[in-house]
C-alpha positions as CSV (number, residue, x, y, z in Angstrom):
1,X,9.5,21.9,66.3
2,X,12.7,24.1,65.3
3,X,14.2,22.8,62.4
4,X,17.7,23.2,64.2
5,X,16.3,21.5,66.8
6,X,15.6,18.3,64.7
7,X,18.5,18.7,62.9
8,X,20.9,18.4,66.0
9,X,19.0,15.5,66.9
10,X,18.8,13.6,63.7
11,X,23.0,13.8,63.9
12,X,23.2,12.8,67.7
13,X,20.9,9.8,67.1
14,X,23.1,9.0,63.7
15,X,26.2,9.4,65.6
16,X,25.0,6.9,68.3
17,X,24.2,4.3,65.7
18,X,27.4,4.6,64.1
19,X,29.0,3.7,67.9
20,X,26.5,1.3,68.2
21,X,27.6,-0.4,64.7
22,X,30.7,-0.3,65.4
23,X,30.8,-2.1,68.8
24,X,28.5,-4.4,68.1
25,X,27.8,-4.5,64.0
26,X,24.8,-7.0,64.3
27,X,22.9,-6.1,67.2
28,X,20.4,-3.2,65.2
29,X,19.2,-2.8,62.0
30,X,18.4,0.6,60.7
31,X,18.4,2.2,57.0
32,X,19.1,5.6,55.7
33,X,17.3,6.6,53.0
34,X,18.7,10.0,50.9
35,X,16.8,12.0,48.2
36,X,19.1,14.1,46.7
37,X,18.1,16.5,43.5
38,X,21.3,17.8,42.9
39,X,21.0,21.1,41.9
40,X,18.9,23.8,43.4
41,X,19.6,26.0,40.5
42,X,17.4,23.8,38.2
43,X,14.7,23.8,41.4
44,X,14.9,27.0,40.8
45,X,14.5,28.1,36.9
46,X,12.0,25.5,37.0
47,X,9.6,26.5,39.8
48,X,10.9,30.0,40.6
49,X,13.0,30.2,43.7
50,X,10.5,30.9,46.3
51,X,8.3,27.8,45.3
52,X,10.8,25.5,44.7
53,X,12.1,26.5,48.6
54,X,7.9,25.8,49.5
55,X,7.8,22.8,47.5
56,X,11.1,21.6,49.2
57,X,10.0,22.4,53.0
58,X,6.6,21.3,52.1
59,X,8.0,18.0,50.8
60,X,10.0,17.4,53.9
61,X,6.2,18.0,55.9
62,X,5.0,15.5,54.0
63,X,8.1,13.0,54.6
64,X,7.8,13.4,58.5
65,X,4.1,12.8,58.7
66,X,4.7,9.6,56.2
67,X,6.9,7.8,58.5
68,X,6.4,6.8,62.1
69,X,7.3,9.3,65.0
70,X,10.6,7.0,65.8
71,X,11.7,8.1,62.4
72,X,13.5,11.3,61.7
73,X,13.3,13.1,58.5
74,X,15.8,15.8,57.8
75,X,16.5,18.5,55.1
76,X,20.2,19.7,53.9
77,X,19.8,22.4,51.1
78,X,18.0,20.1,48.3
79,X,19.1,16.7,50.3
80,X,17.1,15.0,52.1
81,X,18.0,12.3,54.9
82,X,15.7,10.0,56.7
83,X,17.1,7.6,59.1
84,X,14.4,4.4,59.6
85,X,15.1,2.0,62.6
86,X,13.7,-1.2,61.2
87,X,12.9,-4.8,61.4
88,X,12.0,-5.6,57.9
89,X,13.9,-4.2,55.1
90,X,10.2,-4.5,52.6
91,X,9.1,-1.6,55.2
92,X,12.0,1.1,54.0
93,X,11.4,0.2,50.7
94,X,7.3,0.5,50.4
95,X,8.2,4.2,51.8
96,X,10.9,4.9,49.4
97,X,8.0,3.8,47.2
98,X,5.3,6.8,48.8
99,X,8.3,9.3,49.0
100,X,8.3,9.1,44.9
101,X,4.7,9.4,45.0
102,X,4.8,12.8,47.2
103,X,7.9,14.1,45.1
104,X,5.6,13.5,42.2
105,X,2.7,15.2,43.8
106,X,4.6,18.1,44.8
107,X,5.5,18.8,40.9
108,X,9.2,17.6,41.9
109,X,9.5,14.7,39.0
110,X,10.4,16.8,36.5
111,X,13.9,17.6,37.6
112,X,16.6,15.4,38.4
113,X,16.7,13.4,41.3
114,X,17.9,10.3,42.6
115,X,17.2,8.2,46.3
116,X,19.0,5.1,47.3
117,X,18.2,3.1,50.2
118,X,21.3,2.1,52.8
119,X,20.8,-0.7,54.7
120,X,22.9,-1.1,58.1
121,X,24.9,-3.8,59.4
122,X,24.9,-5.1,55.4
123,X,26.3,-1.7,54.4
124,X,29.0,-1.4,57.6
125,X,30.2,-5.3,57.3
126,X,32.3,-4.4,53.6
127,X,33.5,-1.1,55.2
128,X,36.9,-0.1,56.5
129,X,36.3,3.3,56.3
130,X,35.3,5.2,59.7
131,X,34.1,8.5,60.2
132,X,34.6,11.7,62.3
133,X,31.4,12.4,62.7
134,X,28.1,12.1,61.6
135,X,28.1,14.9,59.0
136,X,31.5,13.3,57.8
137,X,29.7,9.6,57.1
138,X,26.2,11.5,55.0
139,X,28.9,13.2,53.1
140,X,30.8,9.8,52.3
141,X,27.2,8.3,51.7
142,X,26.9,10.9,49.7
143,X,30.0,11.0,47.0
144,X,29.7,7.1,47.3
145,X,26.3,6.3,46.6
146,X,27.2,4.4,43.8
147,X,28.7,1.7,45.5
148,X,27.3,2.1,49.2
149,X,23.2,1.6,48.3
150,X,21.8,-1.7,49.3
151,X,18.9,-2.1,46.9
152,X,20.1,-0.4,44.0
153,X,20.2,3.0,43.3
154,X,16.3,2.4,44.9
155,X,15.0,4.8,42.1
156,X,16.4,6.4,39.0
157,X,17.0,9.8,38.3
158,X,14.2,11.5,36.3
């Protein structure tokens, strides 16, 4: 499928659940999960640009066929976004836990990355802050993971 394609939907589907939230704040519970590693410049020097862009699309392959076809898995330069409709917050975290494992695989462990896990309605409920749009709300996730993740940081950076 077209990666624009995907991309446009991931963000309709986000901005939905943010209406949804915010009209009713306990009536689904989703998680976001975001692998970020920073800096493509070190992606680069370390792998060589060309493989580090292979092992980036081939790690975002490997993250759609991980989770379930209701999940959608996005890429954003060297960010990653996966947006997990879920009953059971155990089941976002053992697939944080195989993401590691297929970063690792790829040869991506050796530079810097961090992934934290955000858990919706517990996120939204100690939130005044609303957002423009869906773009607008991954980059507040984003500059904010700090104090926005629900189960720590999930992972440290390498």
């Amino acid at each position: 499928m077209d990666q624009n394609v995907v991309h446009d939907r991931f963000m309709i589907i986000l901005e939905w659940l943010m209406s949804l939230q915010e009209r009713h704040p306990a009536s689904l519970q989703f998680g976001l999960v975001h692998i970020c590693f920073h800096n493509p410049r070190v992606l680069g020097e370390a792998y060589g640009a060309r493989d580090a862009a292979q092992m980036l699309t081939d790690l975002l392959a490997r993250l759609r066929h991980a989770f379930r076809k209701t999940d959608l898995a996005i890429r954003e330069g060297v960010d990653f976004w996966v947006l997990v409709p879920y009953t059971n917050p155990d089941t976002v975290t053992s697939k944080v836990r195989e993401i590691v494992d297929m970063a690792s695989a790829s040869g991506l462990d050796i530079v810097e990355r961090d992934i934290a896990v955000f858990s919706f309605p517990e996120f939204q409920a100690g939130q005044e802050q609303t957002h423009a749009s869906p773009e607008d709300f991954l980059q507040f996730l984003k500059r904010n993971r700090h104090i926005a993740f629900r189960w720590g940081s999930a992972l440290p950076p390498r």
